[in-house]
N, C-alpha and C positions, 0 to 999 in steps of 0.2 A: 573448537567447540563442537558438541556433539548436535542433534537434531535438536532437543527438548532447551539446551541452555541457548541457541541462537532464535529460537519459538520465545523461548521467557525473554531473552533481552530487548527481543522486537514489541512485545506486546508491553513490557516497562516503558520503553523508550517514547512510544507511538500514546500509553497514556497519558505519557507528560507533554504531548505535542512533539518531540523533538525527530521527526521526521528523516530529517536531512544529517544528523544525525546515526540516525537508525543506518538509513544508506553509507554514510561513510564507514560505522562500523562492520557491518554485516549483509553489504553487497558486495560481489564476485566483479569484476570488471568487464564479464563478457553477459551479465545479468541481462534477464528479456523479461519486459512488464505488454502483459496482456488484458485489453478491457474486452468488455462484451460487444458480440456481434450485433454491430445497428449502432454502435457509440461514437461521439464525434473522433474523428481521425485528426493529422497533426499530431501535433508537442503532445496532444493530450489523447492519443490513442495509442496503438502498439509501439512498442521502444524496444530496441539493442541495443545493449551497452550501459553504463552506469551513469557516462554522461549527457546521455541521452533519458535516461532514469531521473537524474539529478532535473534536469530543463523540464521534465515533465510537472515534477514537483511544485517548482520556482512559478511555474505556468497557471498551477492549479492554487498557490496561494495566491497568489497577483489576484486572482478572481474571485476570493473570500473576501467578503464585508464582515461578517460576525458567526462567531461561531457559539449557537444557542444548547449548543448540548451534544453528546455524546458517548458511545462506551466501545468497548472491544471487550469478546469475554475471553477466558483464559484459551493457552491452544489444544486442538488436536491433536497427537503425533500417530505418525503408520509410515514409519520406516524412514527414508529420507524426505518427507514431504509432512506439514502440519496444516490447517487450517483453526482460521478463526473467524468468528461473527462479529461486523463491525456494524457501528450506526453513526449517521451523523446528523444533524439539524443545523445548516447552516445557510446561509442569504450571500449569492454570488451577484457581484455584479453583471455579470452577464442572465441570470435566470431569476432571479430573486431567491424567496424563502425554500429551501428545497428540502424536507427531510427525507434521508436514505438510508438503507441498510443493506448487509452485502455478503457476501462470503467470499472474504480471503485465501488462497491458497498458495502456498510454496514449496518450493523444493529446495532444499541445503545440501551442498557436495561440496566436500573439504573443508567444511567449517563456515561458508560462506553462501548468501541465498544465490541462487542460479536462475530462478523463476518465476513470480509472482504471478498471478491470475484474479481478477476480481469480476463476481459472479452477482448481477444486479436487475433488476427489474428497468427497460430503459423507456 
């Protein structure tokens, strides 16, 4: 898959919730997720690897109560790298009602993503 169809199948996937998913299809096994600088560390800060990707995940729903809304708009592409705008309104158990929104970035080589980054007000 080229940049634009692994951008489209991530943003289909991620509208319908299926997250884990998404990663099984269209993450690379050497994949690095990056959060913003000041964000908690752990399972739920920077990651190597997919299955370290994967536990972040697993981490991050464990700690959803309700998920009151949200959108992702369609992606960017410039070259091997897409972005998109994401939001979400949801109540963690550990924070309560939290609404966010964010700017997602990626990179694809080979047909699979290589890097995520997400760019947040913390």
């Amino acid at each position: 898959m080229n940049t634009q169809q692994v951008a489209d199948r991530l943003v289909a996937l991620c509208r319908e919730g299926k997250y884990e998913q998404a990663q099984d299809e269209l993450y690379a096994d050497d994949a690095a997720s990056v959060e913003m600088e000041g964000s908690p560390g752990g399972t739920l800060g920077n990651v190597k690897g997919l299955d370290a990707i994967r536990e972040k995940g697993r981490k991050w729903a464990e700690d959803l109560e309700t998920i009151h809304g949200g959108t992702m708009s369609d992606p960017v592409i410039a070259g091997d790298w897409f972005s998109v705008a994401s939001s979400l309104d949801a109540t963690y158990k550990s924070m309560g009602r939290m609404p966010m929104q964010e700017i997602c970035v990626y990179r694809v080589r080979d047909g699979k993503i290589v890097h995520e980054q997400f760019f947040y007000n913390t």
